[in-house]
C-alpha positions, -999 to +999 in steps of 0.1 A: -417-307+489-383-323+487-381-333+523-360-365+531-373-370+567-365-410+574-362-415+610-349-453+621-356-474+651-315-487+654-323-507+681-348-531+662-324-547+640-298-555+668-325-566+695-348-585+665-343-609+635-367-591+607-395-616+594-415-595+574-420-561+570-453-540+559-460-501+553-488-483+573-503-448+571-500-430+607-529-414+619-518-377+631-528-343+639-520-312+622-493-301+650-478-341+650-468-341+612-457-303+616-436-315+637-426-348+621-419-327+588-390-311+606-378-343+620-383-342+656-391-379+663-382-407+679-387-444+676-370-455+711-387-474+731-417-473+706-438-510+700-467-518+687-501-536+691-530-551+683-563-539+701-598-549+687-589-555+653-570-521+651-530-522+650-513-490+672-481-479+678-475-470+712-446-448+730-436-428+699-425-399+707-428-366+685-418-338+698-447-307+705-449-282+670-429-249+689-454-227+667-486-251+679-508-231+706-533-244+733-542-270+702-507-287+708-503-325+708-492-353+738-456-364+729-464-398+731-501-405+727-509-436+710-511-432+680-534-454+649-519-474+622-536-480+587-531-513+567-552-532+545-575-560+565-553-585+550-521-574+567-541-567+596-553-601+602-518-614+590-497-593+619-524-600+645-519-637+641-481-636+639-483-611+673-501-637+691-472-665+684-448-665+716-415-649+711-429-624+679-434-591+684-445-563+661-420-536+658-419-500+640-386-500+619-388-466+603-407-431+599-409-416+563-429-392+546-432-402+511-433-385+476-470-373+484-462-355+516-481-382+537-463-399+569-458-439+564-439-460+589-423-491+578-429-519+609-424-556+606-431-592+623-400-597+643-386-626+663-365-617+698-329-623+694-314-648+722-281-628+742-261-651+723-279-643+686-262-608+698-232-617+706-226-639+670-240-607+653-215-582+672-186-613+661-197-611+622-196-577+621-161-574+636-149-597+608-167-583+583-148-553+591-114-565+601-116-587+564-125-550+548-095-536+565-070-565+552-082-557+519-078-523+520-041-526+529 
């Protein structure tokens, strides 16, 4: 199985400032990971939360298994997380915090075929955080183009 599925969220890193990050099992269905094998998934859109002592990501979208029959899956159910009770408790307390949010980063399957998805404890960037980061990136590149020269 030498599959190299890795599907990003792009958004989170502009609209966020990463505090910590964790790695969670995803609870699917046969047709879901089918389908996530061949990399039809998306992380637009997609946040997650807290409910009764369970942590869920909600609004990800994977797209229905073509060879899946009246057994199909929803392309955007919600959808279980697994973490140890320790990170649990540690994400729930951060969630409740104004201006932190828990965000899914990434989608991987990993070395023993399972799906994993890499979310983290993020804080809302301010329009103007967003505008600085869009400035240091243009420098970053217009010093990478003096050098090259």
């Amino acid at each position: 199985m030498a599959q190299n599925i890795n599907i990003k969220n792009r958004r989170a890193s502009f609209d966020y400032e990463i505090i910590e990050t964790f790695t969670a099992g995803i609870v699917l269905t046969g047709t879901e990971i089918k389908s996530l094998r061949l990399g039809k998934a998306g992380l637009t859109d997609t946040y997650c939360l807290v409910e009764n002592g369970e942590l869920w990501v909600k609004n990800m979208y994977i797209a229905e298994y073509s060879y899946g029959s009246y057994n199909n899956h929803t392309t955007h159910r919600d959808r279980k997380l697994l973490l140890t009770r320790r990170e649990l408790l540690r994400i729930a307390k951060a969630a409740q915090q104004p201006g932190y949010s828990v965000v899914p980063l990434r989608i991987f399957i990993n070395e023993r075929g399972l799906a994993k998805m890499v979310i983290a404890i993020a804080r809302g960037k301010k329009q103007y955080d967003k505008r600085q980061a869009i400035k240091e990136r243009e420098d970053r590149r217009s010093i990478d183009r003096m050098m090259k020269h």
